[in-house]
C-alpha positions as CSV (number, residue, x, y, z in Angstrom):
1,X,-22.4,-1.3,17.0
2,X,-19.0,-1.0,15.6
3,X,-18.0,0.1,12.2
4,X,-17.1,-1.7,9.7
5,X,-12.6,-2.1,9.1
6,X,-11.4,-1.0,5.9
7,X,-9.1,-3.9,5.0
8,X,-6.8,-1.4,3.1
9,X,-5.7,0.7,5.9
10,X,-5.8,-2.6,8.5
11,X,-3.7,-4.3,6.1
12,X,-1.3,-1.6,5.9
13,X,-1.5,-1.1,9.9
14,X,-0.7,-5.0,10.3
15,X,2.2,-4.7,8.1
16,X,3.3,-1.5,9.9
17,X,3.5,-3.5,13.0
18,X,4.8,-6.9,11.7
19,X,7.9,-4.8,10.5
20,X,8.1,-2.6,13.7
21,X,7.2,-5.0,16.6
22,X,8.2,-8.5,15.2
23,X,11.0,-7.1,13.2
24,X,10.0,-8.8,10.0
25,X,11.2,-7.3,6.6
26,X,8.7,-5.9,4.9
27,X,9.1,-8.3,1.3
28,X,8.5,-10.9,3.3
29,X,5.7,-9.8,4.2
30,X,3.7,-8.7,1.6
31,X,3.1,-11.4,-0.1
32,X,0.2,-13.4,2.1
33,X,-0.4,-9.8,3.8
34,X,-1.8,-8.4,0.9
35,X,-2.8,-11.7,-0.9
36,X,-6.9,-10.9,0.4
37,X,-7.1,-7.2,-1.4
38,X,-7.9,-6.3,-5.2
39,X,-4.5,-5.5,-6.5
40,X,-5.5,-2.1,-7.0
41,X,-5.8,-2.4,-2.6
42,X,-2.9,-4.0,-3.1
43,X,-0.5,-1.5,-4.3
44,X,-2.5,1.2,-1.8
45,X,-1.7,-0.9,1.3
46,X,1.7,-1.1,0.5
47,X,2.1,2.0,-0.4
48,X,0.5,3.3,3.0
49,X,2.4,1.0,5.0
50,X,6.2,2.2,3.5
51,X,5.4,5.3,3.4
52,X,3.9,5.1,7.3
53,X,7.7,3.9,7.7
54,X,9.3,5.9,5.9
55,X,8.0,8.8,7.9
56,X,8.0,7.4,11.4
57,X,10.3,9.8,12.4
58,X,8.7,12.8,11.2
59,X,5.6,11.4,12.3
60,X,6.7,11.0,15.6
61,X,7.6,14.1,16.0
62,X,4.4,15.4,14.8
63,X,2.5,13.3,17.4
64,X,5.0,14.5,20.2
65,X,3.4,17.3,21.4
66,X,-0.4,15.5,21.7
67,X,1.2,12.4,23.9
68,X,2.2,12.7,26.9
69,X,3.7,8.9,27.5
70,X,4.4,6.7,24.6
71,X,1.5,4.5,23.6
72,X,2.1,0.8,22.9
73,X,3.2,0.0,19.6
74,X,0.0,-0.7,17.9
75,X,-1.2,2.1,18.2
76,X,1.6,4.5,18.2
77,X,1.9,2.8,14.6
78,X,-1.8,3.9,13.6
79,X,-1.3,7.2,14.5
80,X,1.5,7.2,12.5
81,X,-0.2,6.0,9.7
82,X,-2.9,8.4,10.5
83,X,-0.4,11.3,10.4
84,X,1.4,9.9,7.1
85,X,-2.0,10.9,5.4
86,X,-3.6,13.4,6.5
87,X,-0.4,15.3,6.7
88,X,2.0,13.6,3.5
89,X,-1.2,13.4,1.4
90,X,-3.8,15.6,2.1
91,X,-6.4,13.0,2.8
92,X,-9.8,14.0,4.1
93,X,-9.3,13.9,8.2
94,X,-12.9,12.8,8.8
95,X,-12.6,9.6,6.8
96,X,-9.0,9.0,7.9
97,X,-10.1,9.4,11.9
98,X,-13.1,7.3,11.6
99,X,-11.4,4.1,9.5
100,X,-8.2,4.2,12.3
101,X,-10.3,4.5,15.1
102,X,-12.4,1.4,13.8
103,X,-9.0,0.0,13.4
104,X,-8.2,0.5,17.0
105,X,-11.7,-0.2,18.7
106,X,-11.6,-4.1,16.8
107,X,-8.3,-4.6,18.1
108,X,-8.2,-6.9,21.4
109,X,-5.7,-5.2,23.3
110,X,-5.6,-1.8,22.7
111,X,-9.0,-1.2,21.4
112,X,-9.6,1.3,24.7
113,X,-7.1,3.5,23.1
114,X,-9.4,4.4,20.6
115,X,-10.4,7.8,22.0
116,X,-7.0,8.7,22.3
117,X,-6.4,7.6,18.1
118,X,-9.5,9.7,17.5
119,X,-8.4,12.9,19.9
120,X,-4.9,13.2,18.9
121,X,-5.4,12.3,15.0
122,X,-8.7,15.4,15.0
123,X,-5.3,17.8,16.4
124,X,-3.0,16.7,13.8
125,X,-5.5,17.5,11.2
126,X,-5.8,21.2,12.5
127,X,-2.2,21.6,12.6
128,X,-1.0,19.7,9.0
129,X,0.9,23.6,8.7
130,X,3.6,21.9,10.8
131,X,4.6,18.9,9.0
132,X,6.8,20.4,6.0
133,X,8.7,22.6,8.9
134,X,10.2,19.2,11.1
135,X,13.3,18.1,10.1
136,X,13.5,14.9,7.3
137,X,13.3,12.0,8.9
138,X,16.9,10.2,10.2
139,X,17.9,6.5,9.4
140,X,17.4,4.2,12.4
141,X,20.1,5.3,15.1
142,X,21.4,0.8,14.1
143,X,21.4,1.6,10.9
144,X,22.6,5.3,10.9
145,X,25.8,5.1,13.5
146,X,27.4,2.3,11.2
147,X,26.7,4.4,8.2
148,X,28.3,8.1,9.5
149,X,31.1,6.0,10.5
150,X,32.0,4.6,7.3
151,X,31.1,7.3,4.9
152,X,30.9,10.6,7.4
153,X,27.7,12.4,8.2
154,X,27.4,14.6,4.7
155,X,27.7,11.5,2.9
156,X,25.0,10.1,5.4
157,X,22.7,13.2,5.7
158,X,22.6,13.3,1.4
159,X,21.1,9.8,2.1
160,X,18.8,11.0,4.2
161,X,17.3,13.4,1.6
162,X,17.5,11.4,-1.7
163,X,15.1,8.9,1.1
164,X,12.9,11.2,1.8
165,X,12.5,12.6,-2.0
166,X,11.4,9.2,-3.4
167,X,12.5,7.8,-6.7
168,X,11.2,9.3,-9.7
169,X,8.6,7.4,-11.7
170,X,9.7,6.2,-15.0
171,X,7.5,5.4,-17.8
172,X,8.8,4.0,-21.1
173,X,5.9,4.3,-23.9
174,X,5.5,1.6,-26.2
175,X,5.6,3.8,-29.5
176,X,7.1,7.3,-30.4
177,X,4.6,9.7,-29.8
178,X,6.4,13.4,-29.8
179,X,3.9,14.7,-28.0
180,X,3.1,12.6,-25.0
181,X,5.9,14.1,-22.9
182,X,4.3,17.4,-22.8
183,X,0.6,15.6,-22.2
184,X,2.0,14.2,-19.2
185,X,3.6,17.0,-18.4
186,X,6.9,15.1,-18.5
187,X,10.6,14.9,-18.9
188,X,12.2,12.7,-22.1
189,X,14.9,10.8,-21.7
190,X,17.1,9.4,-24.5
191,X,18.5,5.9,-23.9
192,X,20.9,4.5,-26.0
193,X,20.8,1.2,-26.4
């Protein structure tokens, strides 16, 4: 009996490989991809599924070392996903494993490759040490090459980092209270107007 998909992380795997495979942009996506999940699900599939490539190269290079050829696309792009969060977020390996190895087993193609998704992701999460010492993940070599010729590769490797660092979040309170900074352990910001 197989277990039962959990539509946040299959939603996010789909996207994952819509963007990757069929070379679809990602907002176009979204919409209808995510249009069956609470929003809460929602913002946590998309979240999982820019962040999964956002990482890919990091990610990849995590995985090098447990694969000896290059799985197909699908599932490269779980174990990806898998890697994004047990190693990025700390998420609890046994309940990552088991939901991307349902993932895998449903799918018609690859769903053989299941015990590999399940082998290599149980490694990974013995060896989340590694992840902060790889390198930041690089721009696409189409997208990257263009770039270090137009602005040179400090300009380019800067890019690289801000990327990686994530915007900051910014929340603008709808009254003045003085001390809500420091109970969200915050930064103010003074906007003039």
């Amino acid at each position: 009996m197989s277990q039962p998909v959990d539509p946040v992380r299959s939603t996010a795997v789909y996207l994952v490989n819509r963007v990757t495979e069929d070379h679809k942009l990602l907002s176009e996506l979204l919409p209808q991809a995510v249009s069956h999940l609470a929003p809460p699900d929602r913002a946590r599939a998309q979240r999982l599924a820019v962040e999964t490539l956002r990482w890919a190269d990091r990610a990849d290079r995590m995985l090098g070392p447990y694969l000896r050829l290059k799985p197909y696309e699908y599932t490269l792009n779980v174990l990806r996903l898998g890697v994004v969060e047990i190693c990025l977020h700390g998420s609890a390996a046994h309940g990552v494993v088991n939901d991307l190895v349902s993932i895998t087993a449903a799918h018609p193609k690859v769903g053989k490759a299941s015990g590999l998704v399940n082998a290599v992701l149980r490694k990974i999460a013995r060896d989340t040490d590694k992840w902060e010492k790889l390198p930041l993940p690089k721009l696409p070599k189409w997208l990257r090459k263009p770039l270090v010729a137009d602005f040179g590769k400090g300009v380019v490797d800067a890019l690289e980092q801000a990327f990686a660092a994530g915007a900051s979040i910014d929340v603008t309170p709808k009254s003045d209270d003085p001390d809500l900074a420091a109970k969200l352990n915050a930064t103010t910001v003074s906007y003039t107007h």
